[in-house]
SEMARLO-786500 format. One record per residue (C-alpha): residue number from 0; residue in one letter; x, y, z. Coordinates in Angstrom, 1 decimal. Layout:
N
ATOM   num   residu        u        v        w
ATOM   NUM        A        X        Y        Z
...
end
This chain:
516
ATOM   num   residu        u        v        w
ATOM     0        X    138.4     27.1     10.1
ATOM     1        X    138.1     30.8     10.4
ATOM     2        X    134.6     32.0      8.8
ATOM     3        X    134.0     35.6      7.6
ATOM     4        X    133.1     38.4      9.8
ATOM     5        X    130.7     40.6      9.6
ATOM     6        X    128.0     37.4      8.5
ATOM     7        X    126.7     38.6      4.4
ATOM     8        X    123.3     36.3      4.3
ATOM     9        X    122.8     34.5      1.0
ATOM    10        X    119.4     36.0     -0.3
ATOM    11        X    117.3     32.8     -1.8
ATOM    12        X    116.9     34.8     -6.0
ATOM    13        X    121.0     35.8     -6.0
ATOM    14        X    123.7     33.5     -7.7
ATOM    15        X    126.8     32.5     -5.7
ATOM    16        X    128.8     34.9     -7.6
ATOM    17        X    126.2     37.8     -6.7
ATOM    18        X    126.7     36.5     -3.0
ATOM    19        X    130.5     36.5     -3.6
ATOM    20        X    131.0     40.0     -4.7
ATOM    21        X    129.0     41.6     -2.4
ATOM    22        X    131.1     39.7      0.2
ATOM    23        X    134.0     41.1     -1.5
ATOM    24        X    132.4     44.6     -1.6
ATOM    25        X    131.8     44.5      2.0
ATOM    26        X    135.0     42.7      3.4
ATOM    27        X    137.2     44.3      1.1
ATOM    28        X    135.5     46.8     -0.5
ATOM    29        X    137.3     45.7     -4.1
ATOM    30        X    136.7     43.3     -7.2
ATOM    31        X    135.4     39.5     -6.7
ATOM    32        X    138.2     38.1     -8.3
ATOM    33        X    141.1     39.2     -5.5
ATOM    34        X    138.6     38.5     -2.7
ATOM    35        X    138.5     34.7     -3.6
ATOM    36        X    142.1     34.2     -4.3
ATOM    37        X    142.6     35.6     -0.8
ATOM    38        X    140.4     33.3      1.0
ATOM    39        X    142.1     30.1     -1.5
ATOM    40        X    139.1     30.4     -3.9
ATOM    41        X    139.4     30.4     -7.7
ATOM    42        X    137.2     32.9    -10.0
ATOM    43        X    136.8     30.3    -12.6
ATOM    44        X    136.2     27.5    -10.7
ATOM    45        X    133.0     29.5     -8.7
ATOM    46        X    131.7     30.8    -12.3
ATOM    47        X    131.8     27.0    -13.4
ATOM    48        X    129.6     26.4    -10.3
ATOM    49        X    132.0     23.5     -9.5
ATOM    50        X    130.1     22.7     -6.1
ATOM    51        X    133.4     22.0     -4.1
ATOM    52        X    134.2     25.8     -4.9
ATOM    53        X    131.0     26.9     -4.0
ATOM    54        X    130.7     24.6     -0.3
ATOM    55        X    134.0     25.9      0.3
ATOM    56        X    132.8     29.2     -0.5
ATOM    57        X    130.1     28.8      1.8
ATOM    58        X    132.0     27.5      4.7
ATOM    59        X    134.0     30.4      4.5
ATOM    60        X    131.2     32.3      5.2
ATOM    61        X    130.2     30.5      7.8
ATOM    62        X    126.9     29.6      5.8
ATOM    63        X    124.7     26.3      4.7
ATOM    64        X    125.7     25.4      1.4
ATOM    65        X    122.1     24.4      0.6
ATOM    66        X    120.1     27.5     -0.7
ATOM    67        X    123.5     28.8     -2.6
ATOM    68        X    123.7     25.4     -4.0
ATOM    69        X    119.8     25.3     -5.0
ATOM    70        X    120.7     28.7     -7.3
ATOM    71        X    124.0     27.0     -8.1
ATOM    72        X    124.4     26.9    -12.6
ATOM    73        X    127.1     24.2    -13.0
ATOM    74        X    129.1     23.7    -16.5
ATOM    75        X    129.0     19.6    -16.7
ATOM    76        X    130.8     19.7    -20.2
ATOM    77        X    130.0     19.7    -24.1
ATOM    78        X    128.7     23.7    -23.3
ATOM    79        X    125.6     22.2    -21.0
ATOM    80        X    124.8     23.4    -17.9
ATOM    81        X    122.5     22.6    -15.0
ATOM    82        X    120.7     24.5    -12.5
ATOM    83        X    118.9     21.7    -10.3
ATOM    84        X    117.7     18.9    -12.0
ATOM    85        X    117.5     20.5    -15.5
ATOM    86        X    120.2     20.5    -17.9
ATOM    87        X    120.0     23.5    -20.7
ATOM    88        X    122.5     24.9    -23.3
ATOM    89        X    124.3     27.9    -22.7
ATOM    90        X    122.5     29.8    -25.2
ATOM    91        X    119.6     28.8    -22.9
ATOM    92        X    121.6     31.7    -20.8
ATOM    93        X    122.3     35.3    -21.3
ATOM    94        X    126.0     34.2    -21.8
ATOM    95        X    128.5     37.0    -21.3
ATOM    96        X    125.4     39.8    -21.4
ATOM    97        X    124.6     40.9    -17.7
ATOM    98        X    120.7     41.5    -17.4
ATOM    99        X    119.2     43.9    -14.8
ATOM   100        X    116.0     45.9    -13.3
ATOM   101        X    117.4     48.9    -12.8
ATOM   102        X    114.8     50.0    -10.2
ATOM   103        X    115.6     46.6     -8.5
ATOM   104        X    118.9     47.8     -8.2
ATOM   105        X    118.0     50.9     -7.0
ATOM   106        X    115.9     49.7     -4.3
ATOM   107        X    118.9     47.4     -3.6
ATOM   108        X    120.8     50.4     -2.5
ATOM   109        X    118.3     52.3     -0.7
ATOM   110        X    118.9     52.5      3.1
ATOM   111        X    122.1     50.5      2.8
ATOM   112        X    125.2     51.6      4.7
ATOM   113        X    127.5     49.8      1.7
ATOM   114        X    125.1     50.1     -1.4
ATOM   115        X    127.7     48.4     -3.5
ATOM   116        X    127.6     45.3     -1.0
ATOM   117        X    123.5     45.4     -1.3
ATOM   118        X    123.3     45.1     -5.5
ATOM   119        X    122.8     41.7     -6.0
ATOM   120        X    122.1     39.6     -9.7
ATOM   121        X    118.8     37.6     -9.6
ATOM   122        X    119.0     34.0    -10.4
ATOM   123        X    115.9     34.6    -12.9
ATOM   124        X    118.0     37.4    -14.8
ATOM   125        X    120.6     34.8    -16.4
ATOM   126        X    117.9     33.4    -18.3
ATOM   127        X    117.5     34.6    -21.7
ATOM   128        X    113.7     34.3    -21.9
ATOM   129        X    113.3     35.9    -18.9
ATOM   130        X    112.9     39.7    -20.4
ATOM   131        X    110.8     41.3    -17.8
ATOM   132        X    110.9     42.4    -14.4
ATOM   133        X    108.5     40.1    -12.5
ATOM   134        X    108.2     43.1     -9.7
ATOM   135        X    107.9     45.9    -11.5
ATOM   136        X    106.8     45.3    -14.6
ATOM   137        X    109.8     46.9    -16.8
ATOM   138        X    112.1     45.7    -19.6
ATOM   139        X    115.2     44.3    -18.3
ATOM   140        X    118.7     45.9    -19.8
ATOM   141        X    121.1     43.8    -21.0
ATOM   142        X    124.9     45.4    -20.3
ATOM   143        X    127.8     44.7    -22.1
ATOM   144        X    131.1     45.6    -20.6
ATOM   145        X    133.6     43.9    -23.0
ATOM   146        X    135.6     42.9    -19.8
ATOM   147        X    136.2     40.0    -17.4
ATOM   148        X    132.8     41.2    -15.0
ATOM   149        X    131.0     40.4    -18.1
ATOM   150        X    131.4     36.7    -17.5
ATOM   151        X    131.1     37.3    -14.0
ATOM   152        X    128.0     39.6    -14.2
ATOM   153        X    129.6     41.3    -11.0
ATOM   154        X    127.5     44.3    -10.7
ATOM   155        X    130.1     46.3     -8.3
ATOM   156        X    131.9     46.7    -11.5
ATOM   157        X    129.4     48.1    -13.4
ATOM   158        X    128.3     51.2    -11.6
ATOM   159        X    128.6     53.2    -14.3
ATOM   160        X    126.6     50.9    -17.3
ATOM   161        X    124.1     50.9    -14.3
ATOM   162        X    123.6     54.5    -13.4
ATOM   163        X    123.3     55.4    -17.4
ATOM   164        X    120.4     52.2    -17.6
ATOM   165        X    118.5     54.1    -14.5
ATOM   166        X    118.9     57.6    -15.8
ATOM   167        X    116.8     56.3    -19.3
ATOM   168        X    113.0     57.1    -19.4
ATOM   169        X    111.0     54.2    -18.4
ATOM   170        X    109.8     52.2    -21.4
ATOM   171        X    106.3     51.6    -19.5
ATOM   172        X    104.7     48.4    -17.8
ATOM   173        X    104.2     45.0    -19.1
ATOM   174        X    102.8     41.9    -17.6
ATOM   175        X    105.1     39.1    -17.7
ATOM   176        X    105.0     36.9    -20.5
ATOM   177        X    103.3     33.0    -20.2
ATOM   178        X    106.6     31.8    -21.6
ATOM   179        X    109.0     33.6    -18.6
ATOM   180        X    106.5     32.7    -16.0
ATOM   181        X    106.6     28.9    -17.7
ATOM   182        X    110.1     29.5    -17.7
ATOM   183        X    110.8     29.8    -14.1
ATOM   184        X    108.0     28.0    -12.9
ATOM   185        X    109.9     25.0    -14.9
ATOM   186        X    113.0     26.1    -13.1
ATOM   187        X    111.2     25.7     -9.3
ATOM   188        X    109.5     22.1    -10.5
ATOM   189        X    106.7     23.2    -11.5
ATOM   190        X    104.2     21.1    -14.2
ATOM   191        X    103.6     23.2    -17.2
ATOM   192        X    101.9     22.2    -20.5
ATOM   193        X    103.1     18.1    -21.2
ATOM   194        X    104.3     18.5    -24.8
ATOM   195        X    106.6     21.2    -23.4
ATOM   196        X    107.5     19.2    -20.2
ATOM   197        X    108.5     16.3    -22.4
ATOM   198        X    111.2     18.8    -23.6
ATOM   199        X    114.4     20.1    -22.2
ATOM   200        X    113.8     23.3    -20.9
ATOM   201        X    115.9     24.7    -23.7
ATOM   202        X    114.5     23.0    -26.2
ATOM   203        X    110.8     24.1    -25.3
ATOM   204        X    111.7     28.0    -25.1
ATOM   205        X    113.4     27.7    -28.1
ATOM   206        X    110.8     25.6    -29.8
ATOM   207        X    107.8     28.6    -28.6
ATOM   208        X    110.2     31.6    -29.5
ATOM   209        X    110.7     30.6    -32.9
ATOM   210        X    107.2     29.7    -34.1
ATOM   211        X    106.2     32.4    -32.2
ATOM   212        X    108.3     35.0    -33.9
ATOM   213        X    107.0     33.5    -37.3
ATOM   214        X    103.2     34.3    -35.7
ATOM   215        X    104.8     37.5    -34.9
ATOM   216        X    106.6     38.5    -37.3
ATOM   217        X    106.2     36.9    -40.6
ATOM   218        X    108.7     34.6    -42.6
ATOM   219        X    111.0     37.4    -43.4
ATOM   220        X    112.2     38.6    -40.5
ATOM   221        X    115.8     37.0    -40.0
ATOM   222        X    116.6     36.4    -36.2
ATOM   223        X    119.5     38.8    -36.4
ATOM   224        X    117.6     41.8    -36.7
ATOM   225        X    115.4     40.5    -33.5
ATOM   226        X    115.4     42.4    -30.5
ATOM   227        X    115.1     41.6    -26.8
ATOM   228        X    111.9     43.4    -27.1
ATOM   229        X    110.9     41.2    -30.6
ATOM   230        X    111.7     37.9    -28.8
ATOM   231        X    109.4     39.0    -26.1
ATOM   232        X    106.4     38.9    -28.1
ATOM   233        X    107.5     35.9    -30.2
ATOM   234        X    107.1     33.9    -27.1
ATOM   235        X    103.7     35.6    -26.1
ATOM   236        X    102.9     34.6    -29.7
ATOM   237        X    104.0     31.4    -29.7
ATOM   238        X    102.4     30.5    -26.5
ATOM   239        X     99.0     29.6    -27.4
ATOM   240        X    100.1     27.1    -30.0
ATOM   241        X    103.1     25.1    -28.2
ATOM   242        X    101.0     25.5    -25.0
ATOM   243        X     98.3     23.1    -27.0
ATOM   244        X    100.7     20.5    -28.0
ATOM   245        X    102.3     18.7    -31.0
ATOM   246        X     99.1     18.8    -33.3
ATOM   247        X     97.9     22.3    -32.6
ATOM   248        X    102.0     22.9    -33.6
ATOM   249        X    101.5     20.6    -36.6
ATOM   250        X     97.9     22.0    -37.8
ATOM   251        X     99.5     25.9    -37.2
ATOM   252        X    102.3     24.6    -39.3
ATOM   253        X    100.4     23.7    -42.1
ATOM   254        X     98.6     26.9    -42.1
ATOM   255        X    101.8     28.6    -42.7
ATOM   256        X    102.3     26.6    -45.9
ATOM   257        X    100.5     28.1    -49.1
ATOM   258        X     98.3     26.1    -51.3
ATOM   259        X    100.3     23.6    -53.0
ATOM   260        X    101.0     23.9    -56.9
ATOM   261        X    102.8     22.3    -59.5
ATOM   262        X    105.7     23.5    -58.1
ATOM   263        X    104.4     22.3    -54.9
ATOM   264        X    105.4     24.2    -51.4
ATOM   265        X    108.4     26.1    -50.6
ATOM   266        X    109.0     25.8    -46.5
ATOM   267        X    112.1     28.4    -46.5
ATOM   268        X    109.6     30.9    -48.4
ATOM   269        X    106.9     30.3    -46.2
ATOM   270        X    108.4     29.6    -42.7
ATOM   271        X    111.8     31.7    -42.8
ATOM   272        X    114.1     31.5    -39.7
ATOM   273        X    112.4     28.8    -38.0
ATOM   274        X    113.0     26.3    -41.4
ATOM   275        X    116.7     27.6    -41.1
ATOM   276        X    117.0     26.7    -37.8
ATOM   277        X    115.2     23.3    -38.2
ATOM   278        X    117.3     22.2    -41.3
ATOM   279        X    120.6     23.6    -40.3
ATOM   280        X    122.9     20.3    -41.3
ATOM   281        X    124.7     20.3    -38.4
ATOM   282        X    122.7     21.0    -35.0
ATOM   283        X    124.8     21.5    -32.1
ATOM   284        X    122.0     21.5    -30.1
ATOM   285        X    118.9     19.2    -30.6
ATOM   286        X    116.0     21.4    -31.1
ATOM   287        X    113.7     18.7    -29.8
ATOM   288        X    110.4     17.4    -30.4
ATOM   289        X    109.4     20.2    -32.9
ATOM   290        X    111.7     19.3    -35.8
ATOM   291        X    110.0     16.0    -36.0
ATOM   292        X    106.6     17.6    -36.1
ATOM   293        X    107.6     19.9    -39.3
ATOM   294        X    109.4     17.0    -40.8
ATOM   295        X    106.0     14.7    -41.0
ATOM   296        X    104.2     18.3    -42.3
ATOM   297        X    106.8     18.9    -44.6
ATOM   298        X    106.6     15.2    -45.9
ATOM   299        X    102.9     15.5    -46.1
ATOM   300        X    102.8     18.8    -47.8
ATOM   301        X    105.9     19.1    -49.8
ATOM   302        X    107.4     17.6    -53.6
ATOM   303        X    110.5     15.1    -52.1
ATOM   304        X    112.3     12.2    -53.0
ATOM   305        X    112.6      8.7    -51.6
ATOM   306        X    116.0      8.8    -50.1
ATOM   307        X    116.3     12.9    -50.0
ATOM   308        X    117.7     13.9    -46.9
ATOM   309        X    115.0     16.3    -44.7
ATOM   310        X    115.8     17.4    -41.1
ATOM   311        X    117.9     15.3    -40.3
ATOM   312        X    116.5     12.0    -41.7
ATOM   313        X    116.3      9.9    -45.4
ATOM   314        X    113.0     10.7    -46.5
ATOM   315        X    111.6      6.7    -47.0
ATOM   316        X    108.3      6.8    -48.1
ATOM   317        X    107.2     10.4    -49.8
ATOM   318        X    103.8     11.6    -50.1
ATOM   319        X    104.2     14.1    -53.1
ATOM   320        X    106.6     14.1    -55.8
ATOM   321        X    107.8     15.1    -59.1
ATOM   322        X    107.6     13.1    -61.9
ATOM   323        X    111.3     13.6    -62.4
ATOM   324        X    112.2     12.6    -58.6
ATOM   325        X    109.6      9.0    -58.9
ATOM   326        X    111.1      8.3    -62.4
ATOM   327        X    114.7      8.6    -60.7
ATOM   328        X    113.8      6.9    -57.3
ATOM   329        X    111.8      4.1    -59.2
ATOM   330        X    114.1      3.8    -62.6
ATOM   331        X    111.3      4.2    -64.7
ATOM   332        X    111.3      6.6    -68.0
ATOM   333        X    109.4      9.4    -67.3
ATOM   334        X    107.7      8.9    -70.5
ATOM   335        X    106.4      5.6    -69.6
ATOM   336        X    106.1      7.1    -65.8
ATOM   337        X    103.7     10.0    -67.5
ATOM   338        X    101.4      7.7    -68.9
ATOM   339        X    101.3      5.5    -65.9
ATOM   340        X    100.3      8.3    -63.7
ATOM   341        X     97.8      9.1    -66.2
ATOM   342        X     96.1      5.8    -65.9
ATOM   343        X     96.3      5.9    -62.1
ATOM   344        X     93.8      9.7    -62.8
ATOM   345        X     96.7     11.7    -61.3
ATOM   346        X     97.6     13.0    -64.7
ATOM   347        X     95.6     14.7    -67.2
ATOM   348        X     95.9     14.2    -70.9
ATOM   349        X     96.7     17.4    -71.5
ATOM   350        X     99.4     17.7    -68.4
ATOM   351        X    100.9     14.5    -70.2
ATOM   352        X    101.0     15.9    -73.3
ATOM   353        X    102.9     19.1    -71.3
ATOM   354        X    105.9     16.5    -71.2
ATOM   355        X    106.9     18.1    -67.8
ATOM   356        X    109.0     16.4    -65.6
ATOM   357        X    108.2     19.1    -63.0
ATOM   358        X    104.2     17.8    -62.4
ATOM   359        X    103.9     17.0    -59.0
ATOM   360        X    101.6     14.6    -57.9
ATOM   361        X    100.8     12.2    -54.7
ATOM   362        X    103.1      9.4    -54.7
ATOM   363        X    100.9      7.2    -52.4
ATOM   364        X     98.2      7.0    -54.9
ATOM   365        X    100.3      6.1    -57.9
ATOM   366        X    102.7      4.0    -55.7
ATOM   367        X    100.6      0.6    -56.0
ATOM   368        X    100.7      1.0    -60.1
ATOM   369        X    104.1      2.8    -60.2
ATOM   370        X    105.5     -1.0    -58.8
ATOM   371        X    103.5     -2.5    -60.8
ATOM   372        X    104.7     -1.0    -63.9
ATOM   373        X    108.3     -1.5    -63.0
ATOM   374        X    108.0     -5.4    -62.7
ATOM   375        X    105.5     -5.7    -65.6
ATOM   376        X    106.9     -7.5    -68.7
ATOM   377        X    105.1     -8.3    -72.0
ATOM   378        X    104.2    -11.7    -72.6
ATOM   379        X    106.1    -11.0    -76.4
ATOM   380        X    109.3    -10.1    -74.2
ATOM   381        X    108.7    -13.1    -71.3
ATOM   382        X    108.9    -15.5    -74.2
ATOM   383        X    112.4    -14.3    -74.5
ATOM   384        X    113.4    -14.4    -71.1
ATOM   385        X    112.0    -17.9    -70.2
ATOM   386        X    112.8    -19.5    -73.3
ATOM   387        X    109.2    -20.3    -74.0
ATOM   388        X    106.4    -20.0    -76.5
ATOM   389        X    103.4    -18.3    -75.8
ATOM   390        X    101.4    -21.6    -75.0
ATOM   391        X    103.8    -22.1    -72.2
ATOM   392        X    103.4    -19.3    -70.7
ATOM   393        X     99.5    -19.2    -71.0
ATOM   394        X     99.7    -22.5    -69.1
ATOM   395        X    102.4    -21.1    -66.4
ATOM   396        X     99.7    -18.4    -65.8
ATOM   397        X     96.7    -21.1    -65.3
ATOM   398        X     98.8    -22.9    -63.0
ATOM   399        X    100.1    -20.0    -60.5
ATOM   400        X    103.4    -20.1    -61.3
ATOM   401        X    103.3    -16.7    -63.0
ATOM   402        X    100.5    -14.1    -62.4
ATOM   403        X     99.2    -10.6    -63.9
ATOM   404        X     99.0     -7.2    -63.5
ATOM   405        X     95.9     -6.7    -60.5
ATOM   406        X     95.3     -3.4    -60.5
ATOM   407        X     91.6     -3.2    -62.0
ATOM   408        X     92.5      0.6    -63.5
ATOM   409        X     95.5     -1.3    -65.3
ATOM   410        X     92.9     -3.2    -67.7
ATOM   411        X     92.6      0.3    -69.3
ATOM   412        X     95.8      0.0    -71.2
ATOM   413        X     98.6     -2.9    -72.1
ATOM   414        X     99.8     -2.8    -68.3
ATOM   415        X     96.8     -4.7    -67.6
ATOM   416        X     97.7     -7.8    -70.2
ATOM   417        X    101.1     -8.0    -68.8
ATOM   418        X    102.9    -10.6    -66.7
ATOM   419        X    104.1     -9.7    -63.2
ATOM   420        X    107.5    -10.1    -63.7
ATOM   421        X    108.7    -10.7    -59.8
ATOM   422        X    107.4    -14.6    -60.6
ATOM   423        X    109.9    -15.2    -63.1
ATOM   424        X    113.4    -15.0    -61.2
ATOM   425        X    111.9    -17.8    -59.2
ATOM   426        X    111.0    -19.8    -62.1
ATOM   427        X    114.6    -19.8    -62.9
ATOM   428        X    115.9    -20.2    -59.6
ATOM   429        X    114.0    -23.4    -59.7
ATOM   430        X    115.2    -24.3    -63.0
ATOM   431        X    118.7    -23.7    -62.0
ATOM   432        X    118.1    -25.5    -58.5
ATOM   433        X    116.6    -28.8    -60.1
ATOM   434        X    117.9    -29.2    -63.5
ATOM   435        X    121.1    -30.0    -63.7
ATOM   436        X    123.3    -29.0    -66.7
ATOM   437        X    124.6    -31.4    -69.8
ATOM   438        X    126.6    -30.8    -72.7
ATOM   439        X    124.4    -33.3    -74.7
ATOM   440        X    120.9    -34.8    -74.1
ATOM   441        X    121.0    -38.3    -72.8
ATOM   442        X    119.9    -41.1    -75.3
ATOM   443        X    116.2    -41.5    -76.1
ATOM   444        X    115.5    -37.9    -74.0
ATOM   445        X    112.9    -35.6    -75.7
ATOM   446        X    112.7    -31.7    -75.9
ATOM   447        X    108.9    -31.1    -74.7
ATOM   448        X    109.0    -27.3    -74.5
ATOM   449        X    110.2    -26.7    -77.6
ATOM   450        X    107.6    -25.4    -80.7
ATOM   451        X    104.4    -27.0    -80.2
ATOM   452        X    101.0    -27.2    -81.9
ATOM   453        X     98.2    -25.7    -80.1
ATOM   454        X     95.7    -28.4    -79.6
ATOM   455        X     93.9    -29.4    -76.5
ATOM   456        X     96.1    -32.7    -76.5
ATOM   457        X     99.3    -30.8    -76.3
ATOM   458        X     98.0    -28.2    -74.2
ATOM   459        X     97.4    -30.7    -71.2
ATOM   460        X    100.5    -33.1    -72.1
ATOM   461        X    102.5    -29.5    -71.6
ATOM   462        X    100.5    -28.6    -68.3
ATOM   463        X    100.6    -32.3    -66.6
ATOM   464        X    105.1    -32.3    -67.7
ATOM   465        X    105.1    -28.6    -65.9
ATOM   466        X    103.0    -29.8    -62.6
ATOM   467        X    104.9    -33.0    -61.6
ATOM   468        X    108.3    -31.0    -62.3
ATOM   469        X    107.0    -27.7    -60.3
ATOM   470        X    105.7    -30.6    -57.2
ATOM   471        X    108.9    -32.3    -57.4
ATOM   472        X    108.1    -35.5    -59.0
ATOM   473        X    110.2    -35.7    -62.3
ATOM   474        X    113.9    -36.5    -61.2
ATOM   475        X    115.0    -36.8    -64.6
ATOM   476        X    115.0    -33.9    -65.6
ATOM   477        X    118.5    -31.7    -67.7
ATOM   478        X    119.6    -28.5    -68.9
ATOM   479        X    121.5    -28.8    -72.2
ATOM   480        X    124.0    -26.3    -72.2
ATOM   481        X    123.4    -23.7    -74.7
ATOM   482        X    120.0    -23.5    -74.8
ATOM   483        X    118.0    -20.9    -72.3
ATOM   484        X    115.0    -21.0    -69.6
ATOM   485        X    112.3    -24.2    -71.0
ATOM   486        X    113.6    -24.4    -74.7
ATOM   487        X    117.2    -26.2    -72.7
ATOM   488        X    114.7    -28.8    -70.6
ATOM   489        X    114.9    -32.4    -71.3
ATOM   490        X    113.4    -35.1    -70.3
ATOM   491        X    112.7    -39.0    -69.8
ATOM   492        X    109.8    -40.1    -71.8
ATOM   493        X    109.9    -43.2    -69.6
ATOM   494        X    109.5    -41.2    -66.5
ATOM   495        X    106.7    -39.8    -68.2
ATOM   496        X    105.0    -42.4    -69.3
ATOM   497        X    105.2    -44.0    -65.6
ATOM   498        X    103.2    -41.1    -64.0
ATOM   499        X    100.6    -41.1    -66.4
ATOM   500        X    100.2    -44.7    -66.1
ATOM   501        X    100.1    -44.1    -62.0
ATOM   502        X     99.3    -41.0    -61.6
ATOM   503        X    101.1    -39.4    -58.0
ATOM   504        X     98.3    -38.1    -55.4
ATOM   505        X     97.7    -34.2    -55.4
ATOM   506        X     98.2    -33.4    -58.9
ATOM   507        X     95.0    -32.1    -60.3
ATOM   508        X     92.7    -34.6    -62.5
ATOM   509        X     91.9    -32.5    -65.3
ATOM   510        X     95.7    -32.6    -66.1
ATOM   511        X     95.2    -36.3    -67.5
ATOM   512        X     91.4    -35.4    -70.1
ATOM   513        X     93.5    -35.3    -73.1
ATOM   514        X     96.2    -37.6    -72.4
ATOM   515        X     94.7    -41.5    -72.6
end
């Protein structure tokens, strides 16, 4: 294969397409794109960095493949790239903007035979958060053509963008910025800072320019009136907080959000751009590690409710909420919620007596009572429910087949007297399970839950019938249809009568004191 003559050396900072136009400049002295159709190449295909393109680009030249390769930014798809190992977005990139030094380009020229063949596009300039010449110190320039060389960034075609960029008054001399020389350092496999490193590259610059700018800048600055120059110092100010890691990101968070209220914290008020970008519904891109850290501060700091959507994620257990968001989550009446949270000392009388569903409180604290109060039932409405008398229930209590409220702030009002209700859909479960249903009683059967005097004789008869049913030991034992819970049971008095006579092992002894 015939290779190109006079030799163009690949310099180690340029991109293929750099090296490609200047070929063209010096072979042909015209435009990239002809150049490469000439020698069977395709424009698109080398500014896709597909690497077949670019080894037959290099063979062409009569060059290894392995240093152009190295600089090589390949489109893999889905509007990723990769340069290396790393795989960024292309927003990660300057895009269709062509950065430049213009007194790197100058010095380009100097001394060269064909200046337009010595102009060559630095690697480190198609970065977007590289903004400042590493060599001498200056802004870069970002040109925009509005034509094809834009997506190129084929300097030969911008002589003129160029000449006005080094005719303008320097702006003075910075140092780099820790985020560009992160940046690159990143880009050559270097170890940087692990929270960062745990990041796609993209992600990580992204993450430090936008808490920086808030550092910077305030909540009310909107990124579209940012600035090459702003971005800058958002990433100088956001380096020494992402440098730290996640927490000193989570504590600097928190810092940001003002004292919280009854109206609790407002995160678009107090973080601005960087809570837009965070809770945009639809991310294109993953922002990475740092929307989960504002998520848990946002959860920790801010009114929510169980189930509310926040960055991406039901919220499932809230720290603070409103009384109106608990009383929907939890189905309570916000009345009954009010006092309950009173109870639990998260409520004042007089914030009560407010009758605000807006009061915002901590939703841990209250949760224990909160679940309490929404299974509590009266003993007055239990009777009802089981089909029992008050006696009964006393005895179900003693026995452990129901239980109470125990939450010792609970004894303070009727909570505290209540019955747990989650023990009585059991109860009936049983019932349902081991009684079998009749239209009639058998013969000779007897009703033993019905009304019942309250002696100590009765008492125990009722406790010793409700033990050997709960252990299993009655078999005979019906539901007549029409009656409810206890007040339907029937059973065999001669049954009975057996057990008492020979009492079955395990059930407790004082169940037989009152019945010789």
């Amino acid at each position: 294969m015939s290779t190109l003559f006079p030799r163009m050396p690949f310099v180690d900072d340029e991109t293929p397409l750099s090296w490609a136009a200047r070929q063209a400049a010096l072979h042909t002295g015209g435009r990239v794109a002809p150049f490469l159709t000439d020698i069977g190449l395709s424009l698109p295909d080398v500014a896709r960095g597909e690497d077949g393109s670019v080894r037959r680009l290099c063979e062409k030249a009569g060059y290894d493949p392995t240093p152009v390769l190295n600089n090589n930014i390949r489109a893999i798809g889905g509007g990723r790239y990769q340069l290396r190992r790393l795989e960024f977005a292309k927003e990660f990139t300057t895009g269709a903007c062509t950065r430049i030094c213009p007194v790197c380009l100058m010095e380009d020229r100097d001394g060269w035979r064909h200046p337009q063949a010595a102009i060559r596009h630095r690697l480190i300039w198609r970065f977007n958060s590289v903004r400042t010449c590493p060599v001498h110190g200056v802004s870069l320039r970002d040109l925009r053509s509005g034509k094809s060389e834009s997506k190129t960034h084929e300097l030969q075609a911008m002589s003129t963008l160029i000449g006005a960029e080094q005719l303008r008054t320097p702006c003075g001399v910075r140092t780099v910025s820790p985020l560009q020389t992160y940046t690159v350092g990143r880009l050559e496999g270097q170890i940087g800072p692990a929270w960062l490193d745990g990041q796609n590259i993209d992600q990580a610059v992204r993450a430090t320019e936008m808490i920086g700018a808030l550092a910077a800048f305030g909540p009310d600055k909107k990124a579209s009136e940012m600035t090459s120059d702003m971005w800058d110092a958002a990433g100088r100010a956001g380096w020494p907080i992402v440098s730290l890691g996640a927490n000193e990101v989570r504590d600097y968070l928190l810092s940001c959000l003002r004292p919280m209220h009854n109206d609790g914290v407002r995160p678009m008020r107090d973080l601005g751009m960087l809570y837009t970008w965070l809770s945009a519904g639809r991310h294109s891109k993953d922002p990475g590690p740092v929307r989960e850290v504002l998520r848990e501060v946002l959860i920790e700091t801010t009114p929510l409710r169980k189930g509310q959507m926040l960055l991406g994620r039901p919220v499932a257990a809230p720290r603070f909420c409103s009384v109106a968001s608990i009383a929907l989550a939890e189905g309570l009446d916000s009345r009954r919620l009010r006092d309950t949270l009173k109870v639990a000392g998260l409520l004042t009388q007089h914030e009560v007596d407010q009758k605000s569903n807006r009061l915002v409180v901590d939703y841990t604290v209250a949760q224990d009572l909160i679940d309490i109060v929404k299974h509590a039932i009266p003993i007055t409405r239990l009777q009802d429910v089981l089909g029992a008398s008050r006696l009964l229930i006393e005895i179900l209590l003693e026995i452990g087949q129901l239980s109470r409220t125990q939450v010792p702030y609970a004894l303070k009002c009727k909570i505290g007297k209540a019955v747990d209700g989650r023990g009585v859909k059991p109860i009936l479960a049983f019932l349902d399970a081991n009684c079998p249903t009749v239209d009639e009683a058998p013969e000779g059967y007897v009703h033993p839950f019905r009304k019942t005097g309250d002696t100590e004789k009765s008492r125990a008869r009722l406790k010793i019938i409700l033990e050997l049913m709960f252990l299993g030991h009655l078999k005979q034992v019906f539901r007549v249809t029409g009656e409810h819970g206890f007040a339907a049971l029937v059973v065999d008095p001669n049954e009975m009568q057996s057990f008492i006579e020979s009492p079955p092992p395990g059930l407790p002894q004082d169940s037989y004191f009152f019945m010789g």
